[in-house]
Each structure stands twice: as C-alpha cells, then as structure tokens.
N, C-alpha and C positions, 0 to 999 in steps of 0.2 A: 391670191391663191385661187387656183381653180375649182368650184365647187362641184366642178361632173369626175367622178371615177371610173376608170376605163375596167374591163374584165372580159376575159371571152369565155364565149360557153364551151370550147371545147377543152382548150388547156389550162385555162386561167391564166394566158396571156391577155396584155391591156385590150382592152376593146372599150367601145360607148356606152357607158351604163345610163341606161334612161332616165331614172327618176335623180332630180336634182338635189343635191343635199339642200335643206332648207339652213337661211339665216337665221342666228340664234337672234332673237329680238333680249336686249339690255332688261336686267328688271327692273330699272324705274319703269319702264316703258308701261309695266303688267303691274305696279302695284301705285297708288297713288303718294304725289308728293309728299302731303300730307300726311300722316297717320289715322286711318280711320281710330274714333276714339267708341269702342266697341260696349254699346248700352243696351245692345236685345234681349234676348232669352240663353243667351251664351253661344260659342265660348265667349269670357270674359278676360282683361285685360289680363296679364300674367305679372308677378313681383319680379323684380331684377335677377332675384335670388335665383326663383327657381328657373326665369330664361337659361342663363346661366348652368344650371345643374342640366339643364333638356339637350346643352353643348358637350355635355362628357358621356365617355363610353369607358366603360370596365368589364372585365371578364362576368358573365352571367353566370358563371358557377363558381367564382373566386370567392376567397372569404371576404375581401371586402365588401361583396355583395352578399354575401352571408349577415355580415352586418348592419348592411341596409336596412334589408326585408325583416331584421327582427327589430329595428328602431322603426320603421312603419308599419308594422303588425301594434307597437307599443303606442304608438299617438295614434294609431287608428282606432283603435281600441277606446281612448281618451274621447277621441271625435263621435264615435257612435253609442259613447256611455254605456258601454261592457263589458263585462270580465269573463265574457266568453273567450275559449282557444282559436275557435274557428274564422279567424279574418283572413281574407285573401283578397289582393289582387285578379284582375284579368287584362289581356294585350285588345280590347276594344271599346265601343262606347257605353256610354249607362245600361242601352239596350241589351249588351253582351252579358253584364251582370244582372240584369234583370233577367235574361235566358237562361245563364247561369242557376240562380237559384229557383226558376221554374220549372226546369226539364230535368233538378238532381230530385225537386221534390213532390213533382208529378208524373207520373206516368198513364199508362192507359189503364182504363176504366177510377183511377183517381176520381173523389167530385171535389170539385173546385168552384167557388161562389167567390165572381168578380165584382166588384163594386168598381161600377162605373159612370163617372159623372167628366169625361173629357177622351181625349184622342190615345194619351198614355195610361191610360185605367185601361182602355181597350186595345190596347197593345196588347196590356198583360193579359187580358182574356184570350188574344189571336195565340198569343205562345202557350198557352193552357191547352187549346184546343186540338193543337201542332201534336202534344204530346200522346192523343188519343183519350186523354182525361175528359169524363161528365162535367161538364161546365153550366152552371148556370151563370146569370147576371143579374145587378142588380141595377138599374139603371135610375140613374139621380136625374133630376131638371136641369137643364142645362145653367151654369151662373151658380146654381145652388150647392150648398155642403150636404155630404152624406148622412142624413140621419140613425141614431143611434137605435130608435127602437125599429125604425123600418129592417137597417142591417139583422136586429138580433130576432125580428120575425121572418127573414127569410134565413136566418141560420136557422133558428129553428126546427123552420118546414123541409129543408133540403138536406140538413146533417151532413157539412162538407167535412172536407179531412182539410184543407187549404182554404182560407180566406185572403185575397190578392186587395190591397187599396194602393192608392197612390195619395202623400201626402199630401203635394200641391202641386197640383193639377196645373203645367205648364200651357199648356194650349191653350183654358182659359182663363188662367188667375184664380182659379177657386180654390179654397185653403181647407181641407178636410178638418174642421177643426176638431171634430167627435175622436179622434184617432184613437185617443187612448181609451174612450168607455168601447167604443168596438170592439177595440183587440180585445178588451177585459171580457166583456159577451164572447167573442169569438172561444179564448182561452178556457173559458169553462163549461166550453160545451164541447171543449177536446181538437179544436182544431188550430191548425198553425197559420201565424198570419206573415204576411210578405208584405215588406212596404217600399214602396217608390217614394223615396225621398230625395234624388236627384239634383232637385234642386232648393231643396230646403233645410239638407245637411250641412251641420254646421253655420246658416244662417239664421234659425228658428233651433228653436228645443226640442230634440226628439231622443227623449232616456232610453233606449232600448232595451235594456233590463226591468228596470223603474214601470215601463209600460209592455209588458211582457210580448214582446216583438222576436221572430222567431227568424226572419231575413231581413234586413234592411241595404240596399242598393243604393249606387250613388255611381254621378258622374267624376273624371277629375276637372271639367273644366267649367263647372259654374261657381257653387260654393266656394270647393277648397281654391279656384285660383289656381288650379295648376292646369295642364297643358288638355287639348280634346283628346281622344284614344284609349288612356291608361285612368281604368275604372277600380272600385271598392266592393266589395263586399261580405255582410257578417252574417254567420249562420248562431243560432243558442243550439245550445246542448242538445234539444229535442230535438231539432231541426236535423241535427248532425246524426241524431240515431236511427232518425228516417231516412235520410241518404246510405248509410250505412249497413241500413236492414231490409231498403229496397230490390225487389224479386228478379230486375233485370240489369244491366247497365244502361246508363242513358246514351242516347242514341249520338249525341253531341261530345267525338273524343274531347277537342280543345277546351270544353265547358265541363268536362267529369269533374264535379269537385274533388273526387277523390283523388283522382290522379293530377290536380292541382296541388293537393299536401306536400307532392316529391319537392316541389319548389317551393312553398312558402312555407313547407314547415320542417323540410329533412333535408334541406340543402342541394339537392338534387334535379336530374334532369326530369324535364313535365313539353316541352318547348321552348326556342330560345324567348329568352324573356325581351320585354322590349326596353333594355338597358336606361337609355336616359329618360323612358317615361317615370321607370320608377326612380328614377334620380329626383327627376322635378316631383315628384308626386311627395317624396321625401322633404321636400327642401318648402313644398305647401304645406304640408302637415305640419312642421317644425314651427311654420310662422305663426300658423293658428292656435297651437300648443302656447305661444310665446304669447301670446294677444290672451289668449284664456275663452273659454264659449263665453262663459259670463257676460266678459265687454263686449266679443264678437256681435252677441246676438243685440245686446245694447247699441252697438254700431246700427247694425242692420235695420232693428226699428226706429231710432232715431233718422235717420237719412230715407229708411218707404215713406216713414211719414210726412216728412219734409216735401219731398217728390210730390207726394197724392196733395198737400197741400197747394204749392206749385200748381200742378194739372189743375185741379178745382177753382183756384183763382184766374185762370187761363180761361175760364168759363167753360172746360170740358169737364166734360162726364166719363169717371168711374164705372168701369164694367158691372162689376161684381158689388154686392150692400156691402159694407162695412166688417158683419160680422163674419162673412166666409170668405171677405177679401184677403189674397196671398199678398204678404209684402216682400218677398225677393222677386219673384215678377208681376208689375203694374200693368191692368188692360185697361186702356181707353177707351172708349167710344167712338166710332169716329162717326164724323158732323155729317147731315144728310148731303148727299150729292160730294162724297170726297172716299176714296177709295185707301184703303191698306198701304198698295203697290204704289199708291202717287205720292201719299208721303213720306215710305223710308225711302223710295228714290229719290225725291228732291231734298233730303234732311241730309243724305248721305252726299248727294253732289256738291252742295251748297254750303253747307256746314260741316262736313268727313264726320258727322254723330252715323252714328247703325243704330236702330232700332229695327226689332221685329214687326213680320206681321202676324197672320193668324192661320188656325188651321179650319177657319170655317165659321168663328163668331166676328161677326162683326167689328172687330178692334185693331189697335195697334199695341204692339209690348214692348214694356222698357224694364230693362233688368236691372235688380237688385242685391246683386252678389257679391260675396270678396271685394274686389279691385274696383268694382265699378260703383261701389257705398264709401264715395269718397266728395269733399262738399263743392271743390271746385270742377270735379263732375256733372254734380249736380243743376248747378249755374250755368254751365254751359249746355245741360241737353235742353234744361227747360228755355232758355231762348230758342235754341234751332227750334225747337217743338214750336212756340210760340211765333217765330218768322215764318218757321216754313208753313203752319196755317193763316196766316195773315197772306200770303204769297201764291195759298190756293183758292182765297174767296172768303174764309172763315173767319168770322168778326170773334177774335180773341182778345183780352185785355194783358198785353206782353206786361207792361211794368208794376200789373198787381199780381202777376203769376210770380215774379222775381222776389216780388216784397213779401210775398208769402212763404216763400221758401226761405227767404232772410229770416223772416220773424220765426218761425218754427225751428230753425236749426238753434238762433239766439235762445230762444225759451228751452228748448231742450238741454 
C-alpha cells in the first residue's frame, strides 16, 4: 500500500501530498519483552481484578453508575476511617485532589501554615500561595519528622485558619510520625488541617475522625493499587462549612467541590466522569475492604521491614533514622561514587525491577504499596538491587541481604 496521499490545493482532486504517512512501529517494539516488575514510588503493579474493571465502560450518568459511586463513597469512607458525607472522587492525580481541597478551602488573604519537610509538603505550600492566601512555612531538616512543639509554636505565633502536612513525605522517605498530636494543636486553636497522605493511605493507619483530620488526599495508584489518574478525597463536616460559606467561588471550575456533589452525590452532571477509572478504583477499594486495614497494614509493615532488613544486610544504608523512617516508600543511600540514574537504569535493563530515584536527596526509592508488598517481590528486587550494585563497583554482601529478608519474613 502506498503510504503517500495525493490532494490538490485547488479542487481536492489527487495531487502529491508531501509529508509521508509514518509506519505504525508493533508494540512489542515500544514496550519490553519482559514485564517491568514496578517497585518505585508508584504507580504500583495493579490486581487482575481491577485491570479488568479499567477495560469496561458504562453510561456515566446511568444508574449503574449511580451505584458505583455510592459503593465507593461507602469503602471510601471505611479506607479513610470516616463518617463524614463528603468523599468524592477527581478525573487526575493525587495532585488534583490535593488542588482540590486547597483552592475550595483557601482563598485570598486566607493564612495558611505549610509544614514542610520534602518536595510534596511544598507543593502544597506552591498551591496555597496560587490561591492568593498568607502563607507561611514551616520548614523541617531535611531526613527529619516534623516536630510537634515546633508546629504548635508557630501555630501559635501566625494563627492560621489551614494547617497543610504531608503524611509521608515521598521524595524523601520521611514519615511525619507527630501527625496526630499536630492536628490535635492545630484543631484547638480553630484551625483545619489538610493531609497528604498519598502514599500511606491505606498502607499505615490514618483515623481521620479519630485524629481530627479536616481533608485528607490520596492517589489511586500507590496504596490502593488501582490505576494512575482517578484520585480520592475526604472533606469533615467543618471543612465542608468552609467551602460552603466561602466569599467567592474557587477559581478552579473542574476542582469546585461544590459542583462535584452534582456527580458524587445527586447523580448528576459535574463532567464526563472518567468511566473505567472509577471502575478500577471500585474494584481497588472492594479488595482492600476484603483484606481489612488491620491485616493490610500488618501486610505492609511486615514486608518494609523485611525489605529495610534486606537493604542493611546488602551493607547499604537507610536514608532516614528509624524513627521517622516511611515504610511504604524505602530511601537508600547510594554508595559514594554511584549515582540515582545508573542504577535504576541498569536495575531496570538488566533485571526489568523499576525503582525510583530522587528529587534531590541523595538516594534511590523502592516502594512499599499494595501490589508491590508481596514476598516473592521482595526476593527478586533485593537481588537486582544487590547485582546491579556488585555490577557498578559496590562491594555488597548479595547472599546475607537475601538471608535476611528470609529470616525477617520467617520471624514475622
């Protein structure tokens, strides 16, 4: 078949059309033989189930999508331990709902006090400031957790209306672990707190009620295991009287919470929804629901741990101490004279493992989420890890990094 199309410019009779149609190149060609087996900072591998559900399309204002979105309002609800009304959906990434419930519940002249100790803490400050909101900051040591009295002496001194954290702090492994006395400081000195929990929903314990949490955010593709795009998030009741009793509309139609309710809570049109996200995002939540947080999270720190023991016996070095170490994503150290980018490229050539790198510290990140908190996972990154530093110079000990991860899963 010929790949040139003829046209003329005057009748649209055949003439030479210049540019050639290009060959569509096969997709093995673009994707590899193998299956990258995906252990970064996410997305994370996906269950059968909700592949599967990400293949189906149904009318977005049909009732059976009516009764979706009230069975993922109800496990959502389970997932972020609340019995608030206000869960909703958004058609983008964590960051969308992080935009989401920063631009319904700041505006301009707002004061907002970021606590920031990594690259997603200061996100959330950059979208504060977006809004025309008084922002201060509070900025953590890098590696370090946010402390509680430093937070409750600059709430304090600035008397925000919004206090912004991030639970765990993906860029560098740090685990905010003060969460709950903050918010309690924060809460009684009348202000709302917002949390970035992205990536430690659902795989750590974050009561959102329990610890008086007024937004909490989330991606669908680390924790819950379901697809990148199709994001979460929960307003409380206070949170909802301030979107509600706010002086202007937010400037972000597609983000108005309010005009999100037409779709996830009156059946109605808001935008076309993104059909199979909430399919899969359904078909995540149900598994997690079935598993229960209990074992979930029992999953999760049984297998960080395992991992960090691994890494340690490999003779590498852990980013972050112990006590503000994240355990859904693990930061390495890497060895003097070996760079980020030489080893997930040679980990990923050589072995099809993906690991992350970094957005600035020193490390490399292997994620701890869902799918990828599985044991013969496990065994297989910690060798590539363990070859592909033997492979860049790095005197690692491969068969006690292995034995350790044996013995720590055994014991566990």
């Amino acid at each position: 078949m010929n790949d040139r199309h003829t046209f003329s410019a005057d009748s649209g009779t055949p003439d030479t059309f210049s540019i050639a149609c290009p060959t569509v190149l096969p997709l093995s060609s673009i994707l590899p033989e193998e299956p990258l087996l995906m252990m970064g900072a996410g997305p994370v591998p996906i269950p059968d189930a909700v592949a599967k559900a990400n293949g189906v399309v149904i009318n977005h204002l049909g009732s059976t999508m009516a009764a979706v979105i009230g069975q993922v309002k109800t496990m959502a609800r389970y997932v972020f331990q609340t019995e608030s009304k206000w869960v909703m959906g958004v058609a983008g990434p964590g960051s969308a709902a992080m935009e989401m419930a920063i631009t319904n519940l700041a505006w301009k002249g707002s004061r907002v006090l970021c606590i920031c100790n990594g690259f997603f803490s200061e996100r959330m400050a950059e979208m504060a400031r977006r809004t025309g909101a008084h922002v201060e900051t509070l900025n953590v040591v890098d590696g370090t957790a946010a402390d509680t009295r430093q937070a409750a002496d600059a709430i304090d001194r600035f008397r925000p209306e919004i206090v912004t954290i991030v639970h765990g702090e993906t860029s560098n492994t740090v685990w905010n672990r003060s969460l709950e006395s903050i918010a309690s400081v924060a809460r009684a000195a009348g202000a709302l707190v917002i949390v970035d929990a992205v990536c430690t929903l659902s795989t750590m314990p974050l009561p959102m009620d329990a610890w008086g949490i007024d937004a909490v955010i989330t991606g669908g593709q680390k924790g819950l295991s379901s697809i990148p795009g199709v994001s979460l998030l929960a307003f409380s009741e206070a949170a909802w009287q301030r979107i509600m009793t706010r002086p202007v509309p937010p400037t972000h139609w597609c983000l108005d919470a309010a005009l999100a309710t037409n779709f996830w809570h009156n059946a109605s049109y808001h935008y076309t929804a993104p059909v199979s996200g909430v399919l899969a995002l359904h078909e995540a939540l149900r598994l997690v629901c079935a598993e229960t947080l209990e074992r979930r999270f029992a999953r999760h720190q049984r297998c960080s741990n395992a991992l960090q023991a691994g890494v340690e016996a490999l003779a590498l070095k852990l980013y972050v101490p112990k006590p503000s170490r994240l355990n859904s994503v693990v930061g390495i150290a890497l060895p003097q004279g070996v760079s980020g980018s030489d080893v997930c490229a040679h980990i990923s050539r050589h072995h099809h493992v993906e690991i992350a790198g970094s957005f600035g510290a020193p490390i490399v990140r292997i994620g701890q989420m869902g799918e990828q908190c599985r044991e013969h996972h496990l065994f297989r990154t910690i060798h590539a890890l363990g070859r592909t530093m033997i492979d860049l110079g790095v005197a690692v000990d491969l068969p006690a990094g292995v034995a350790a991860l044996e013995r720590s899963l055994s014991a566990a």
